[in-house]
Residue, then its C-alpha position, 0 to 999 in steps of 0.5 A: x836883797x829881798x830875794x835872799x831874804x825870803x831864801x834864807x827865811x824859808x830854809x831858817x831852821x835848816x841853815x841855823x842847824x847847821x851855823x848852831x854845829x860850825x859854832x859849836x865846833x869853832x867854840x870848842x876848837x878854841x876852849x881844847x886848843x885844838x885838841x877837837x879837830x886833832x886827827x887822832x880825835x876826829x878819828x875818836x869821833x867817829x868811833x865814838x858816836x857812829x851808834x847816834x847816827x845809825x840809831x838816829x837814822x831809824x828814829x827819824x822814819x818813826x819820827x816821820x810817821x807822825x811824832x812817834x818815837x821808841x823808847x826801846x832801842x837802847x835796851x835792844x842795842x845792850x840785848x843784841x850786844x849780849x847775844x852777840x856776846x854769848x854766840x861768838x865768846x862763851x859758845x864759839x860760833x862763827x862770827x859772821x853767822x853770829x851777826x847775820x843771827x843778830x841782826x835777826x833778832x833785831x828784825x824779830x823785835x821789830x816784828x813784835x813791837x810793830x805789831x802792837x803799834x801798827x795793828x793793835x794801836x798801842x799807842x808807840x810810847x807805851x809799846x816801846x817803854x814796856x820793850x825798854x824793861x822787857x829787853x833790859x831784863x833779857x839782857x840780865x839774863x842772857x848774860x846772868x848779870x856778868x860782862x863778856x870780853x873780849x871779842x875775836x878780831x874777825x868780829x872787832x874789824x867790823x866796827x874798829x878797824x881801818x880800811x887799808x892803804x892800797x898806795x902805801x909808799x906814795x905818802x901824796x900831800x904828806x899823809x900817811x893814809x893816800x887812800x883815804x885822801x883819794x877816796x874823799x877827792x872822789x867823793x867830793x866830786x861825785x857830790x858836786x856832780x849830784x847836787x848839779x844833775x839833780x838841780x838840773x833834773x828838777x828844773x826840768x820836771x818844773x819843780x819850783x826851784x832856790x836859784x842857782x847859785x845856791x846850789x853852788x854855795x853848798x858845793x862850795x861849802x860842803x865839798x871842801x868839808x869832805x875833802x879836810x874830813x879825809x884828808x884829816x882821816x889820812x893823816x892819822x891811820x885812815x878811814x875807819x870801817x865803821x864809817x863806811x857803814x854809816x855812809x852806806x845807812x845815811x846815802x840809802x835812807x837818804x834815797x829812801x825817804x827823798x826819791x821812794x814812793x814809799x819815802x814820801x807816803x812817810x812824809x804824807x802820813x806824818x802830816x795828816x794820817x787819816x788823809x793820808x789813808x784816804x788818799x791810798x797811803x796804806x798806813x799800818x803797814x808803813x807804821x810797822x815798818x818803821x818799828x822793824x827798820x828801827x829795831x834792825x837799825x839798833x841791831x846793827x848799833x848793838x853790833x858796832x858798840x859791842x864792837x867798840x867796847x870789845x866786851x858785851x856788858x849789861x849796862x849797855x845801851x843806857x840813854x841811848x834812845x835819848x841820843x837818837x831821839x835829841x840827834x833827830x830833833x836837834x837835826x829838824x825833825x817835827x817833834x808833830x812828824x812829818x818834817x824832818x831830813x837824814x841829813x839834819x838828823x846827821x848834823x843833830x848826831x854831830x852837835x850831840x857828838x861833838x858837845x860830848x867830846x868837847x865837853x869831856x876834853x876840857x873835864x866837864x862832868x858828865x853830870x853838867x853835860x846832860x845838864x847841857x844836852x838837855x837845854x840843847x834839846x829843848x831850846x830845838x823842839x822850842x824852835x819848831x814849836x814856835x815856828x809851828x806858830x808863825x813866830x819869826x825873825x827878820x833879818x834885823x832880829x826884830x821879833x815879830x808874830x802875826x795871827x791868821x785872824x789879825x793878818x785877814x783883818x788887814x787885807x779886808x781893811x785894805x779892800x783886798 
């Protein structure tokens, strides 16, 4: 028992993240009356908040680096948007050359931002405030103040659309989608035999290790998860190809930052900056890329919610840097760096998307829900600051904090 106590109290903030989403979800599941977890909804939810979870994905690495975040991102999402607008709608382009030409604008921001912050030592707010006002302004021009609509299907089935049926009359499990329902059984299984070989590699590189049986507890809890998502998905019309490229972002910079050099210089220079530059870490330009990785990130959100849209308007992108930076905090990440998971940061993307979602079904005002968004987030970064500071809880809920200083007196006290 005090085993699984000191377990559950080293991994608290990561288990109570995910209890705060199964919570949420149960509540709402409730209040709708089963409208949240509908296949057409869930569907919806992927739809709507896949830009959260990209943009999320890229402000974590900024977030790692030290605290930092970038204020921009929501402006280069509505420019990139425009852009992609006047290429493909108003002049006629192609629109895959129209995407790649996107995504170089995005990494072209990145470039410049990430000089000033990396290399001039700008400080990141300030850089990222000023790219906010001058991305929104070249929107407004871009587009001259109009909304461009609508988009071609073959630039829409990037973002809208759903992978087809390859077993169309064979309807396994009474879905009308077997793909999808095949592809999440694989899926689940891959994620089983990853989370076993990667436990057992570990173990042989004598790493210190949870037991076991957590290992199965998580398979246990998330491959089952996986397999309801997509079977969910097959019975409504599949799996949406905007999905596959979240997964894509999320398996990537999940790899990068828990199996790179680079990914853990990310972590070092988050902890301590300067030992982390005497220690070799070349941290201007791991600074740098960041902000590039951030900007090509809100590249490819401007993409996929033009996309969603089917339209390129100037009002695009508002609040979307609060999103993301709420997602990465919500999620785990330290608001001092450092800290902080792709996969906390998917399930903060989840609380932020399903308390929108819920909260619209039942005819909460948006004007409530950022009132709710808001708590939300400050009772997260209140979690992490208070556990900065020693402060926690036993498993009777009794509250407790003890100083270094007074912890010292007693060993002494006690002769150790």
């Amino acid at each position: 028992m005090n085993r699984i106590a000191t377990l559950f109290r080293n991994n608290l903030k990561q288990y109570m993240i995910l209890f705060a989403l199964l919570a949420i979800i149960i509540a709402f599941q409730v209040l709708t009356k089963g409208v949240l977890l509908k296949p057409m909804n869930v569907s919806n939810l992927i739809f709507q908040n896949a830009y959260v979870v990209i943009l999320a994905v890229g402000m974590l690495l900024c977030i790692l680096t030290g605290g930092n975040i970038d204020l921009s991102v929501g402006s280069v999402v509505a420019l990139v948007g425009a852009c992609a607008g006047t290429m493909i709608i108003t002049w006629g382009w192609n629109p895959h050359l129209s995407i790649l030409l996107c995504l170089l604008i995005g990494i072209a921001i990145g470039v410049w931002q990430g000089f000033w912050i990396a290399y001039a030592r700008i400080p990141a707010f300030i850089v990222t405030l000023s790219g906010m006002l001058v991305f929104r302004g070249l929107t407004l021009i871009v587009l001259g103040g109009l909304t461009l609509a609508p988009f071609p299907k073959a630039y829409l089935a990037y973002s809208t659309g759903f992978l087809p049926d390859l077993f169309p009359n064979a309807h396994l499990f009474g879905v009308r989608n077997t793909t999808a329902l095949l592809i999440g059984i694989v899926t689940a299984v891959i994620f089983a035999i990853l989370q076993v070989t990667g436990y057992m590699a570990r173990k042989r590189k004598g790493y210190s290790l949870d037991p076991f049986w957590t290992v199965l507890v998580k398979i246990g809890v998330i491959s089952p998860a996986i397999i309801w998502l997509f079977y969910t998905l097959a019975s409504y019309r599949g799996i949406p190809v905007v999905l596959i490229t979240v997964g894509i972002i999320l398996i990537a910079y999940g790899f990068f930052t828990s199996s790179t050099v680079m990914g853990r210089h990310l972590y070092a220079m988050g902890g301590n900056e300067k030992a982390a530059r005497l220690s070799g870490v070349k941290t201007n330009r791991l600074l740098f890329m960041a902000y590039v990785n951030m900007a090509f990130l809100a590249a490819v959100a401007g993409i996929v919610f033009a996309a969603r849209l089917n339209s390129a308007s100037p009002q695009a992108g508002q609040s979307f840097e609060l999103d993301a930076i709420g997602a990465c905090f919500i999620g785990g990440a330290s608001a001092y760096g450092g800290v902080g998971t792709v996969g906390g940061t998917l399930i903060g993307a989840m609380i932020m998307g399903v308390l929108n979602n819920g909260m619209s079904i039942m005819g909460i005002s948006s004007n409530v829900q950022q009132v709710v968004k808001g708590l939300v987030l400050l009772g997260a970064v209140a979690f992490d600051v208070l556990s900065k500071r020693e402060i926690s809880f036993d498993l009777f809920g009794r509250f407790r904090r003890r100083s270094t200083k007074v912890e010292e007196t007693e060993k002494l006290g006690h002769g150790v």
